[in-house]
N, CA, C and O atoms as CSV, one atom per row, in Angstrom:
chain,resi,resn,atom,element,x,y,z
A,1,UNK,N,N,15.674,19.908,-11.975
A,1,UNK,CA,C,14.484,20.661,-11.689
A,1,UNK,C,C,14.894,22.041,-11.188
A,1,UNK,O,O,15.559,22.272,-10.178
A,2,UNK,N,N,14.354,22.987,-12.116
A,2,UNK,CA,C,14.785,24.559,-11.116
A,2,UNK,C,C,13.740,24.759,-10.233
A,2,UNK,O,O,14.068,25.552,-9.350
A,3,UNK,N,N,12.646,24.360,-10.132
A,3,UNK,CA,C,11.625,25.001,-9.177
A,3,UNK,C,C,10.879,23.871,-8.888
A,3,UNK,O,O,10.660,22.903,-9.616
A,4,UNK,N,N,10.367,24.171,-7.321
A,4,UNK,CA,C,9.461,22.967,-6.912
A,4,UNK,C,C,8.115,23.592,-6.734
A,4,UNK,O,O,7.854,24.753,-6.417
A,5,UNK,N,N,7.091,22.323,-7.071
A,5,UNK,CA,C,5.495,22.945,-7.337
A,5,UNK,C,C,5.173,22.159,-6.641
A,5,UNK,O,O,5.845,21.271,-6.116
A,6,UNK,N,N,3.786,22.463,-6.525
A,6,UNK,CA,C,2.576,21.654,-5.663
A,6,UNK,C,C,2.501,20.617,-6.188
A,6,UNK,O,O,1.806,19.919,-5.449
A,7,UNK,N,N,2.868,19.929,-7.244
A,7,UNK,CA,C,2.500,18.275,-7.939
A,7,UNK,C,C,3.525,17.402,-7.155
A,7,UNK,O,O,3.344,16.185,-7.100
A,8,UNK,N,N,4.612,17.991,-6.538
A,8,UNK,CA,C,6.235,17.354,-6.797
A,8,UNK,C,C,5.669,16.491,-4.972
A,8,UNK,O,O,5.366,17.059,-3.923
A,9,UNK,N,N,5.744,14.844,-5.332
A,9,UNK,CA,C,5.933,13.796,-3.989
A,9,UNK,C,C,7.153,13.854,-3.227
A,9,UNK,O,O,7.334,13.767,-2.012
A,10,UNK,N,N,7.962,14.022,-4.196
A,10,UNK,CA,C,9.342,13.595,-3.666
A,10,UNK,C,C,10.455,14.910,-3.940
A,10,UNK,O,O,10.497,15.530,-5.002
A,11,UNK,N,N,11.409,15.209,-2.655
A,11,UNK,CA,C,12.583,15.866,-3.261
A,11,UNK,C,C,13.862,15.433,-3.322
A,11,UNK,O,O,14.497,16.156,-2.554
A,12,UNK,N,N,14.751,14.451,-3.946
A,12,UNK,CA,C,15.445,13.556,-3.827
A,12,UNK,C,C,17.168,14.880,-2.935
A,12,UNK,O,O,17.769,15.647,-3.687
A,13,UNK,N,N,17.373,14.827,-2.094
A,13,UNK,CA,C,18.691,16.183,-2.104
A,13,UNK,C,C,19.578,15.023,-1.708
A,13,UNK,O,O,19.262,13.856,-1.473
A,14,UNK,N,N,20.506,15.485,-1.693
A,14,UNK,CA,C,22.342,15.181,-0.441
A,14,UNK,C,C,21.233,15.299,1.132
A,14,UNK,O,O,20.929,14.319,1.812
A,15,UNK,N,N,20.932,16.286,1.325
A,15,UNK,CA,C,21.084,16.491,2.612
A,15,UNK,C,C,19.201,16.567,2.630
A,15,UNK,O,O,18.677,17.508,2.034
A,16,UNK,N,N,18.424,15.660,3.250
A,16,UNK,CA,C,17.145,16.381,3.741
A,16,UNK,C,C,16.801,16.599,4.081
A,16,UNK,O,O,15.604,16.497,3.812
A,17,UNK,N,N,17.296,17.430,5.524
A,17,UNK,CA,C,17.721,18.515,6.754
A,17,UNK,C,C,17.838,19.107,5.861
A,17,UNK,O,O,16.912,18.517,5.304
A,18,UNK,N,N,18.261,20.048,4.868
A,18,UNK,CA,C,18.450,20.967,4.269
A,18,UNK,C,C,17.570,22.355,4.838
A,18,UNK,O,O,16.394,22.209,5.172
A,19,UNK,N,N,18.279,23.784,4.922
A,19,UNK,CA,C,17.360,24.448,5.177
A,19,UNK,C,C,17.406,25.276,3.923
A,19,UNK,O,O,17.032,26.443,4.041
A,20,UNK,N,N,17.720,24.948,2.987
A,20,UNK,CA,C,18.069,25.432,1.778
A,20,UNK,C,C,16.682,26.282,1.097
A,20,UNK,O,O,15.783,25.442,1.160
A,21,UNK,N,N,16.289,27.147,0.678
A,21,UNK,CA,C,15.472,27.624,-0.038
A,21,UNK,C,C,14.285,26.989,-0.502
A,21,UNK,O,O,13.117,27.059,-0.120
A,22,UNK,N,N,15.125,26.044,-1.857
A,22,UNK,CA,C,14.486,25.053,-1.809
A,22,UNK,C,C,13.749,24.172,-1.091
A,22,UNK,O,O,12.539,24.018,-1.254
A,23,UNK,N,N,14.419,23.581,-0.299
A,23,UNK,CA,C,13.879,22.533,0.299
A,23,UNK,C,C,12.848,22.890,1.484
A,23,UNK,O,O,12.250,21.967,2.036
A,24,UNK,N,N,12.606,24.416,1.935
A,24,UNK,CA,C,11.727,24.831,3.119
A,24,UNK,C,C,10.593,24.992,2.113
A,24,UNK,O,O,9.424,24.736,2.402
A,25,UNK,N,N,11.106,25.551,0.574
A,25,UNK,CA,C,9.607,25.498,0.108
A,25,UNK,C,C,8.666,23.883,-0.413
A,25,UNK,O,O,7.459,23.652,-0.486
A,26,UNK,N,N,9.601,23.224,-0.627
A,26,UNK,CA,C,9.216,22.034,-0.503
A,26,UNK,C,C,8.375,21.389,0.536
A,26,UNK,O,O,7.293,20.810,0.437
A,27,UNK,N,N,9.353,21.699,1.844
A,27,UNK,CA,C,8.379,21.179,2.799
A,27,UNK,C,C,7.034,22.133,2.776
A,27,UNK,O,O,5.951,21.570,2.617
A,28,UNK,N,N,7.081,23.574,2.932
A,28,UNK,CA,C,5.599,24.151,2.947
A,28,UNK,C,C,4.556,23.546,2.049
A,28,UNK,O,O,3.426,23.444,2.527
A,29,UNK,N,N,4.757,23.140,0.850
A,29,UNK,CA,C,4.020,22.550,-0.103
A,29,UNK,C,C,3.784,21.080,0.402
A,29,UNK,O,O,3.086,20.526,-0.447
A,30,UNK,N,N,4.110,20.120,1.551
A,30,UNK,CA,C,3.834,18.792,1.945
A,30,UNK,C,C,4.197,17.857,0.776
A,30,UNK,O,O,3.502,16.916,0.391
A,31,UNK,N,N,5.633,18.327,0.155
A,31,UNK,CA,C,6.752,17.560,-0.174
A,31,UNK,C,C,7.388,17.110,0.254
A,31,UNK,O,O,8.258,17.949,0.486
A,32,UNK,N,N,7.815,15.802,0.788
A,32,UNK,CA,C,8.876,15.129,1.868
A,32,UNK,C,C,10.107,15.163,0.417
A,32,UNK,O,O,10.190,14.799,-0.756
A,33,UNK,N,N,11.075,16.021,1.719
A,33,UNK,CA,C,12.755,16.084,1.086
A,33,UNK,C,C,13.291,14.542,1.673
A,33,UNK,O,O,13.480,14.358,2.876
A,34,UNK,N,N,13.509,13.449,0.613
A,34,UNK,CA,C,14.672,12.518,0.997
A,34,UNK,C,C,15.799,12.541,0.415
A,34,UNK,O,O,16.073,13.338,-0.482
A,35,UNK,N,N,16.555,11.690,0.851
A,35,UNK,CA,C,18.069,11.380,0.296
A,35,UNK,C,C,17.898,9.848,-1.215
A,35,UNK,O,O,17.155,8.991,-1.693
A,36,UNK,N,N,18.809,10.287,-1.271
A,36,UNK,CA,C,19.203,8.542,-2.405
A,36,UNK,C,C,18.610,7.688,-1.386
A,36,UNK,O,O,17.395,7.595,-1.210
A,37,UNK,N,N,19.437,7.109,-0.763
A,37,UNK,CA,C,18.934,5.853,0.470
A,37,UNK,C,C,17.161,5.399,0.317
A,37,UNK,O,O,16.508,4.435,-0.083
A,38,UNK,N,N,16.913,6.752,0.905
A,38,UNK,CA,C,15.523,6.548,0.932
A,38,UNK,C,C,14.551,6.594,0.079
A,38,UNK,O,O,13.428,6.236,0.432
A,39,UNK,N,N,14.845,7.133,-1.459
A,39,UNK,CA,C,14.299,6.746,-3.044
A,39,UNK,C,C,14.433,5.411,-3.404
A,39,UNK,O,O,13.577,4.669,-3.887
A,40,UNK,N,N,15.590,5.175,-3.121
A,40,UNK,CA,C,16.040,3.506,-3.303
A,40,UNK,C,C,14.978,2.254,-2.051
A,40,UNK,O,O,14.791,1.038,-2.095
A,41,UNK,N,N,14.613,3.110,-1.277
A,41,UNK,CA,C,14.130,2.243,-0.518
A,41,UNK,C,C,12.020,1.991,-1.054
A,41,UNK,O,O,11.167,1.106,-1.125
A,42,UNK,N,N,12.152,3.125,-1.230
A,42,UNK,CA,C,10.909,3.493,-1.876
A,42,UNK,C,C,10.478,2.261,-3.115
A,42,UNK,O,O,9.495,1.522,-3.179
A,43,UNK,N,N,11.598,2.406,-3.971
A,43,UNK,CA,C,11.361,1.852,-5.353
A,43,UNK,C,C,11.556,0.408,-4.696
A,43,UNK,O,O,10.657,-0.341,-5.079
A,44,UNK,N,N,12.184,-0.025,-4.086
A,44,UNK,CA,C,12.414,-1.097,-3.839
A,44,UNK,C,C,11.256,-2.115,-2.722
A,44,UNK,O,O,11.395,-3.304,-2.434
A,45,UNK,N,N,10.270,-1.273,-2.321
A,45,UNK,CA,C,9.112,-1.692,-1.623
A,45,UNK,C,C,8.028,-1.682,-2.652
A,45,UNK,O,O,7.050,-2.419,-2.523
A,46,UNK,N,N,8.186,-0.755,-3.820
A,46,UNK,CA,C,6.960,-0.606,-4.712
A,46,UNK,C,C,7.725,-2.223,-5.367
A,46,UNK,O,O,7.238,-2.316,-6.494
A,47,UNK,N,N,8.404,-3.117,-5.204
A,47,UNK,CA,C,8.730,-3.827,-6.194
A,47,UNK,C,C,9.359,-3.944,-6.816
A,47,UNK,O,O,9.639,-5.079,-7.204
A,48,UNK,N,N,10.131,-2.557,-7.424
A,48,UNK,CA,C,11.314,-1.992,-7.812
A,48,UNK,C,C,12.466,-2.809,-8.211
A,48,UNK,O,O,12.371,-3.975,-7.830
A,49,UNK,N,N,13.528,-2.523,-8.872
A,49,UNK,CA,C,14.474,-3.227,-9.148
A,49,UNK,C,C,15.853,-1.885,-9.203
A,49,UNK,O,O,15.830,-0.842,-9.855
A,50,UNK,N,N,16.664,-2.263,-8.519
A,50,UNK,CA,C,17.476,-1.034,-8.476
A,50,UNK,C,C,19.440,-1.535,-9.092
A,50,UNK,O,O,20.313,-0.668,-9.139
């Protein structure tokens, strides 16, 4: 993904403390930045199979 929009739930990074560009505009837009860990945890409560 080069750019994050107003549709985007999720920002999967390394780090989601990040104060990276990205990821502050993410949060302004009420995008939660997670890590792997916590995608995996996600999919895996929706039912998921990982």
């Amino acid at each position: 993904m080069d750019r994050v929009t107003s549709g985007l739930t999720y920002l999967v990074m390394a780090d989601p403390d990040s104060g990276s560009t990205k990821a502050r505009k993410a949060r302004d837009l009420g995008t939660e930045c997670i890590d792997l860990a916590a995608l995996e945890a996600i999919i895996q409560t929706a039912g998921g199979a990982i």
